[in-house]
C-alpha positions in Angstrom: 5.4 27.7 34.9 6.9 24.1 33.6 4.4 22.5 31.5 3.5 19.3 33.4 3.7 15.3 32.0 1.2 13.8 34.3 -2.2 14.3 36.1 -0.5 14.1 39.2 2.2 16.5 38.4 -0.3 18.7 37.1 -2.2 18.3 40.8 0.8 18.9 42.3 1.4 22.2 40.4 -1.7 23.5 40.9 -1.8 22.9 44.9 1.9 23.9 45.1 0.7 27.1 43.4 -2.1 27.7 45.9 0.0 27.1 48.9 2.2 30.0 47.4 -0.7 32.4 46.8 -1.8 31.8 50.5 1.6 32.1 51.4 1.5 35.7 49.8 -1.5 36.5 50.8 -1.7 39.7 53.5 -2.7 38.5 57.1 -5.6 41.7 56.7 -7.0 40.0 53.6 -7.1 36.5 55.2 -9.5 37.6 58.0 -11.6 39.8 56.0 -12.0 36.2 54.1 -13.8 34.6 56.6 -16.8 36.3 56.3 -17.3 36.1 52.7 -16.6 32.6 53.4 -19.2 32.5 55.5 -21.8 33.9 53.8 -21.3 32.1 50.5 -20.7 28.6 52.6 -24.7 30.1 53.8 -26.2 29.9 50.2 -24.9 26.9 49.1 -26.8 25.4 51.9 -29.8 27.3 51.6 -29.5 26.3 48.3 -29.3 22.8 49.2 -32.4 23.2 51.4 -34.9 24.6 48.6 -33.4 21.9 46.7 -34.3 19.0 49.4 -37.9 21.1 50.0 -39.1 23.3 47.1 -42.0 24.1 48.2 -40.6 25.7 51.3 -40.8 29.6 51.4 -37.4 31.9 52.3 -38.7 31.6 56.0 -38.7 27.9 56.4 -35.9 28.0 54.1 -34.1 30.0 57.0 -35.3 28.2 60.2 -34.3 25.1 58.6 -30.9 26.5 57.8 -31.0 28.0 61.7 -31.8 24.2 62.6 -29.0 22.9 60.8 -26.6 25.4 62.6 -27.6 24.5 65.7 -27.4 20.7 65.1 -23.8 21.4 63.8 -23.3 23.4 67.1 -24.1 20.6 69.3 -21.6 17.9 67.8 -18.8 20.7 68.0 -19.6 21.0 71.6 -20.2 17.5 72.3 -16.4 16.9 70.6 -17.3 13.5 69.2 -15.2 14.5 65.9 -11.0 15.8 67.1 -8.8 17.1 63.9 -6.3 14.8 63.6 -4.0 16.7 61.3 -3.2 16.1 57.4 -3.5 12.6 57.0 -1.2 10.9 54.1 -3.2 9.1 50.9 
C-alpha cells in the first residue's frame, strides 16, 4: 500500500480498502453477518440503558430495550424518515 501525504488521502485509502474487502467478501459470510450485527448493535444499547439508569436490574434493562425496539418499529412503519441515497459532503 502507497504511503499516504494527507489526512484525507489517508481516509480515502482506508475506505477504498474497505469497499474492496466488502467487495471480496463471500455472499454466505455477508448474511451470516447480520446477526452478529445484531446482537452486538443489542449490547451497546443495553449498555447505553444501564448507563442512562444504573440502578435498573437485567429485567428493566431488557423491557426498556424491548420498549425502544418497538418505538423504532413504529417510525419505520409510519415512514416519516425515506433513504435518500449517498449524499455528497
Amino acid at each position: 500500500m502507497a504511503q499516504p501525504t494527507t489526512d484525507q488521502s489517508l481516509k480515502d485509502q482506508i475506505f477504498a480498502d474497505k469497499v474492496r474487502r466488502a467487495r471480496e467478501t463471500p455472499i454466505e459470510q455477508k448474511i451470516l453477518e447480520g446477526p452478529r450485527l445484531f446482537d452486538m448493535n443489542a449490547e451497546i444499547i443495553k449498555g447505553a440503558i444501564r448507563s442512562q439508569f444504573p440502578g435498573y436490574s437485567d429485567e428493566q434493562v431488557k423491557r426498556e430495550y424491548f420498549r425502544r425496539l418497538e418505538i423504532a418499529r413504529v417510525i419505520d412503519d409510519a415512514g416519516f424518515f425515506h433513504d435518500v441515497g449517498l449524499i455528497d459532503e
